[in-house]
Steps between C-alpha positions, in 0.01 A plus 500: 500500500567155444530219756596144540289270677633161637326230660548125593467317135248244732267621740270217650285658783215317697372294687643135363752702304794263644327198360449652132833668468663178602470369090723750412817427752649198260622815253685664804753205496527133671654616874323812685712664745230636771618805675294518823499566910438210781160627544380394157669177540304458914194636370491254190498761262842304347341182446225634264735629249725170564198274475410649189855488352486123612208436302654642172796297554716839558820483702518793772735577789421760788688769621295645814776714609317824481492578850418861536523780275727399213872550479826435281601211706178327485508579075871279551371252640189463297657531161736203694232262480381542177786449376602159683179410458513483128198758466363670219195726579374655804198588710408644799237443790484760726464840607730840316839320637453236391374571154816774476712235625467281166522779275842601632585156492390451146685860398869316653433172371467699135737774545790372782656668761253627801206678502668790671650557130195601339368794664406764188663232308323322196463103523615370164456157464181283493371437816355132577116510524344593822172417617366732829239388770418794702344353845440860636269744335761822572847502268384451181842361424339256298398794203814698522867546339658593811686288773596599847795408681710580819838603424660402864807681444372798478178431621300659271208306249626507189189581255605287191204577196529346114245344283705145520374525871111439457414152540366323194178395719349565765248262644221687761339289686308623782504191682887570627388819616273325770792404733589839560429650868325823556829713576668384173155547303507829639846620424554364181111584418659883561796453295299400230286836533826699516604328151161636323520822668822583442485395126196689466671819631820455366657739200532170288147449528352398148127409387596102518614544858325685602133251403690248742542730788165609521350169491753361762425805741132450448510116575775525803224754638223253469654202585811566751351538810280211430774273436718610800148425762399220327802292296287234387213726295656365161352773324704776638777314547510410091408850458832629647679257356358678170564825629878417583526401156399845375640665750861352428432526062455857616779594659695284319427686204457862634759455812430614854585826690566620842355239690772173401788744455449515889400186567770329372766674720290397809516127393853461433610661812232405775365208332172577464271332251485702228102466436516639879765799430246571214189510735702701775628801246139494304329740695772740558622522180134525309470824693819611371419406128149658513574820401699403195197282331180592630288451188691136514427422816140610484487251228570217746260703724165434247661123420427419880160707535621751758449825254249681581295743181646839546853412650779685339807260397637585825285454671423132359874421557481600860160217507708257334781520741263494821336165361901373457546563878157369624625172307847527653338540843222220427807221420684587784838597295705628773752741557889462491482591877233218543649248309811559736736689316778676710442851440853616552616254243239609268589883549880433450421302163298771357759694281608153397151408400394825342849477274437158379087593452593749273790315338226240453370682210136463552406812766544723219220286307281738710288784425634743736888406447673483897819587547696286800449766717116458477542075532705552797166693701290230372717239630507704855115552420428129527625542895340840532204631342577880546822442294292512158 
């Protein structure tokens, strides 16, 4: 069967990759809106990019009102500035939120209206050119036709996917990876092996995805925990920042499953950072997709040298899935009760979130299909162990 495969129409990836890409910015336009956080702008992050701009005699203006996991109101406001500011091309420094954040801008500056408009919509006008900085090695936002925002009237994240959404490059430097602390390395470290699993395992799997989310599991194995004890080894840190690149062409390409059709429910409700939702459910819900892909999973198992000669498929899925939780365990990713959740408010959400998973679309990308029934005991499972 055939497939199309998308990807950014520039990757630079690298160490100095910021610094060689930067000849190419004078054919985005002559004023850069930069869609970013007040941590890039504290940390310096910002004034790289600006200072760079300022050397080619480009224009730019900042929006750095990306203050948490992307919604509508902060889409208003940034497709506000660009246009007072006179803009005419985008990029974005930053973590997933960021990066999502300019490509719903760029969709209404293009299109009109809001960005609540365009859910299973198609985006039919040019979009400006955007240009995506990934300073965590975990979204892969950077590689992927797909933009995530908060709805807060109905409070649900609005999954908004077309090919006009995939940045036309995407500059990978390692170097803004550095400033990253060992909780966020961790978390969006996990969402980034979530992304390659899940595309791996997913019934839109194809032979071009799946090459990406092998590698990326097999480098996140090698290199994750690494990173997240010692941030400034620059050689695991650029070799996550590779792997999030896979990782994210992967699933962008092949979609995801079970994992971020639960995730995103938790985020939009409790607030939780969705690398973190990811890392919470991935355990839990890898036991319940076992049985529906072992030969797939056992796949990842030999990618990550934990088959052993002589295991039977299942038997190599169940290895894969105990290294997943000795990882989970080794980075500390806690659990919603120990990041503080209030339990009662998470059990009297859970039909809510189990409807809007499965509206989501993406838990019946998995192998063994769930109904909501089955995503409502997972949610309870992530309280209570016995409830698988």
């Amino acid at each position: 069967m055939a497939n199309i495969f998308t990807i950014p129409n520039r990757i630079v990836a690298g160490e100095g990759a910021l610094r060689l890409a930067g000849g190419e910015l004078p054919a985005f336009g002559k004023k850069a809106l930069i869609v970013t956080d007040p941590m890039m702008v504290k940390l310096g992050n910002t004034d790289k990019v600006t200072d760079m701009l300022d050397s080619m005699g480009i224009e730019h203006a900042i929006y750095d009102g990306i203050t948490g996991e992307p919604n509508h109101e902060m889409i208003d406001r940034g497709v506000a500035v660009y246009q007072e500011s006179g803009c005419d091309f985008l990029m974005a420094i930053g973590g997933g939120s960021p990066i999502d954040s300019m490509k719903a801008i760029a969709a209404v500056v293009a299109n009109g209206g809001s960005i609540c408009d365009y859910v299973g919509k198609t985006l039919v006008n040019p979009m400006p050119p955007t240009c995506a900085i990934p300073t965590t090695a975990g979204t892969g936002s950077e590689a992927t036709s797909v933009t995530i925002i908060t709805n807060l009237q109905t409070q649900v994240k609005m999954m908004i996917k077309d090919p006009a959404l995939m940045v036309r490059m995407a500059i990978v430097d390692p170097q803004f990876t550095m400033t990253a602390p060992p909780s966020v390395t961790a978390s969006t470290g996990v969402d980034a092996l979530c992304h390659a699993v899940e595309a791996y395992t997913s019934t839109k799997a194809f032979s071009m995805s799946d090459m990406f989310a092998l590698s990326a599991v097999k480098r996140i194995f090698g290199n994750l925990y690494r990173a997240y004890e010692c941030g400034s080894d620059g050689k695991a840190r650029e070799e996550m920042a590779i792997a999030s690149l896979e990782a994210g062409i992967a699933f962008s390409n092949a979609s995801v499953t079970i994992v971020h059709g639960m995730s995103r429910p938790i985020g939009a409700l409790f607030h939780v950072a969705h690398g973190l939702s990811n890392a919470m459910l991935l355990d839990t819900c890898l036991r319940f997709a076992l049985p529906g892909a072992p030969e797939r999973f056992c796949d990842l198992a030999k990618a990550i040298g934990v088959y052993q000669d002589g295991m039977s498929d299942e038997e190599g899925a169940a290895a894969f899935a105990a290294a997943v939780s000795e990882l989970l365990h080794k980075l500390k990713i806690p659990t919603p009760a120990e990041y503080g959740l209030d339990r009662t408010a998470f059990f009297d959400a859970i039909d809510k979130m189990a409807e809007d998973a499965m509206a989501s679309g993406s838990p019946s990308n998995t192998r063994r299909t769930p109904t909501v029934e089955d995503l409502k005991v997972l949610y309870r499972a992530l309280w209570d162990e016995t409830s698988c």
